[in-house]
C-alpha positions, 0 to 999 in steps of 0.5 A: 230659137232665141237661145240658140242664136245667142248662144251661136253670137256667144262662140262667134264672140268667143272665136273673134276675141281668141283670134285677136289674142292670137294676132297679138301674140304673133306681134309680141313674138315677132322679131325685133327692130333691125336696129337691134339686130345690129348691136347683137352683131357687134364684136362687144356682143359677142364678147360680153359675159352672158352673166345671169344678172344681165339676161334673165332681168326683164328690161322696161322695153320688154315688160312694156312691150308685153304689157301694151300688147295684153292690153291691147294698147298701139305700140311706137319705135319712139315710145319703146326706144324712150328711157327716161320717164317721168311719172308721179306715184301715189304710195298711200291711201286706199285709192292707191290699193284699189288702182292697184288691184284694179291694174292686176285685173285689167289685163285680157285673158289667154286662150289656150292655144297662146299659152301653149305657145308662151309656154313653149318660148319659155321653157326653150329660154329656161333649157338654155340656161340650164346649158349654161350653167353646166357651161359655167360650171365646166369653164369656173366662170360665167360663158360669153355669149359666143360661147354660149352661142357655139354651145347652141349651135346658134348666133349671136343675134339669134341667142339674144333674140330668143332671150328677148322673145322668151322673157316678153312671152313670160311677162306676157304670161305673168301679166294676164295672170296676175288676177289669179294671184289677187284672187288667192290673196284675198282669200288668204287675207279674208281668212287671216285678219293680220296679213298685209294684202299688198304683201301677199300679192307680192308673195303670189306675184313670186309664186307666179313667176315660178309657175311660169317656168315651170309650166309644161304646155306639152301637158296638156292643162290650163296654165291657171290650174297649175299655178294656183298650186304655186301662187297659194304655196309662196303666200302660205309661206307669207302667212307662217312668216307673219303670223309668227312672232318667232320664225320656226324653220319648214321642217320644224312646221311640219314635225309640229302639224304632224303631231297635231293630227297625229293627236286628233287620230288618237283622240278619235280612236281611243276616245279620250286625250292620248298621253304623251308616251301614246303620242310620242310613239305614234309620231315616232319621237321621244317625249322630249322631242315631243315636248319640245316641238310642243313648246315650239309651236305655243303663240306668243302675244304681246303684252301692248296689245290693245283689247277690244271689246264686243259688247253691245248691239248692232255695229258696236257689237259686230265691229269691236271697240278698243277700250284703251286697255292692254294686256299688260293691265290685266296681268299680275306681276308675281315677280319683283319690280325693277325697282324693288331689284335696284333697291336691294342692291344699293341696301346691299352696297350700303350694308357692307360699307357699314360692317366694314366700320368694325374690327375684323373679328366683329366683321367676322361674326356678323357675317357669319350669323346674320349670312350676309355672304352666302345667304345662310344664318349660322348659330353660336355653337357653328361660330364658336367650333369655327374659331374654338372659343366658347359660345358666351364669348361669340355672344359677347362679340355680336353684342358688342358689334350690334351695339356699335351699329346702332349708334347714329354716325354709323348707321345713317345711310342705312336708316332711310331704308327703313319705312316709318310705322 
């Protein structure tokens, strides 16, 4: 008997709130204040260029209207004809990040009979820009709104009305959504430790707005049950976005997980790690093209990032200490230093000054056999043939030259190079 009382409490409650939300739709949706009405039916509104920038641009007056509707706030003329507001923000902090997720939640939700009529409002304003692009694109230039009015079969103050009513049905239906995308966020960033929370609720905020325009009502199914698709699809792209250090395009994404469950099917069916000709042909690629997608799709690290440690017990063990050391610490430089490189060439600069203080035949077989121009040493018998003189008198030359760069004017400023033992 108790059961069956507070069940039939919990549908009346359900019903009254339900009736209520359809009361306060009603009232975001009614007709606009006579004074506005007016100012659509001045000769300036009639000529005024019915640019997308102008009307498709939520005003404050009509996010603040939907907002105080949803949260079940009284509405003043005086408060929505007010423009300037005075407000202090705080940006920072984790108090700000809980107000703000705590502002995204706060908001009633709809039945489904209002989001079927939300719906219908919006899908009305996005045929009639889909009227007034091919209206642009016939005139080569952006339609007045007489013009666009005429095109309706409708008024001026009726068009501007109906864009007023649609873009506070689509605040309305964005705003008391807006816990699907915290929701989706959070999963996203639960899984993902390097993503910003705040960036993929702005992500999902977008994939929200989307999915209200592109929502049926006439379908049939809840409004949530669609834009989750599209709220998660526009964070994914946030995730790929930040994740990776060089950005990769869609279709290069979609090539690289191709292959990798391509890889795991054939690793399934054969029982071992397919080759790369198997996988190549599998995925319809060259090996080139394979290899290629494959280094695409390698991680990149960065030596300054800082490691943690896990050993320990209790919260030292679970949470992870940082160490101080990075990466970079721990990874052996094979190649030279910059300072090595420097060295060199200032050794190089020094040397070729000091042959520049013999005579140019001298020059010429120092040169020659220690390869100071291209790297390769030459015998006596090459220099000889090259200059058809005999060897002894190509060994008496390099002698003599040797002779001459020991003395010490000469060789003082390529002394220091040489490391004392």
């Amino acid at each position: 008997m108790l059961e069956s009382t507070d069940s039939s409490f919990t549908k009346n409650k359900e019903a009254l709130q339900n009736t209520q939300m359809t009361k306060k739709i009603k009232k975001l949706l009614k007709d606009d204040d006579y004074d506005l009405i007016l100012q659509d039916q001045s000769p300036e509104a009639f000529d005024e260029i019915a640019d997308k920038q102008v009307y498709s641009k939520i005003s404050e007056e009509t996010r603040w209207k939907a907002s105080s509707i949803i949260k079940k706030q009284p509405i003043k003329v005086e408060q929505v004809k007010r423009t300037r507001v005075k407000a202090s923000v705080k940006e920072t902090g984790g108090d700000s990040m809980r107000e703000y997720v705590k502002s995204m939640g706060s908001h009633e939700l709809l039945p489904q009979d209002s989001e079927i009529l939300l719906g219908k409002h919006i899908q009305l304003l996005v045929q009639w820009e889909t009227l007034r692009s091919e209206l642009e694109e016939t005139l080569n230039r952006p339609p007045t709104f007489s013009e666009w009015a005429q095109e309706l079969q409708v008024s001026v103050p009726e068009l501007k009305m109906q864009i007023r009513k649609s873009q506070r049905a689509k605040a309305a239906l964005i705003e008391a959504n807006l816990r699907l995308v915290v929701t989706v966020a959070r999963q996203t960033v639960k899984s993902k430790s390097e993503i910003n929370f705040m960036d993929a609720c702005q992500e999902g905020v977008v994939g929200l707005s989307i999915a209200a325009e592109k929502f049926d009502p006439e379908k049939g199914f809840r409004f949530s049950t669609y834009a989750v698709w599209w709220i998660r699809r526009e964070v994914q792209k946030n995730v790929q976005t930040q994740t990776q250090t060089v950005r990769l395009p869609a279709s290069a994404m979609k090539k690289i997980n191709d292959i990798r469950i391509n890889e795991r099917l054939l690793m399934t069916t054969l029982g071992r790690k397919p080759t790369e000709e198997e996988l190549a042909k599998k995925c319809n690629l060259s090996v080139e093209k394979l290899e290629f997608y494959k280094k695409a799709a390698q991680d990149v690290t960065s030596l300054d990032k800082q490691l943690t440690s896990k050993a320990g017990k209790g919260s030292a063990a679970a949470g992870g200490e940082q160490n101080g050391k990075t990466l970079e610490s721990l990874i052996k430089d094979a190649g030279p230093t910059p300072e090595t490189i420097a060295e060199k060439e200032m050794l190089q600069t020094d040397v070729r000054r000091l042959i520049k203080t013999l005579s140019p035949r001298e020059q010429a077989v120092i040169r020659l056999r220690f390869g100071l121009d291209d790297g390769t040493p030459r015998t006596l018998d090459y220099i000889a043939q090259k200059f058809n003189v005999d060897k002894e008198r190509i060994r008496k030359v390099e002698a003599k030259a040797l002779l001459k760069l020991r003395q010490p004017y000469r060789n003082q400023s390529v002394k220091c190079y040489i490391s004392d033992l």
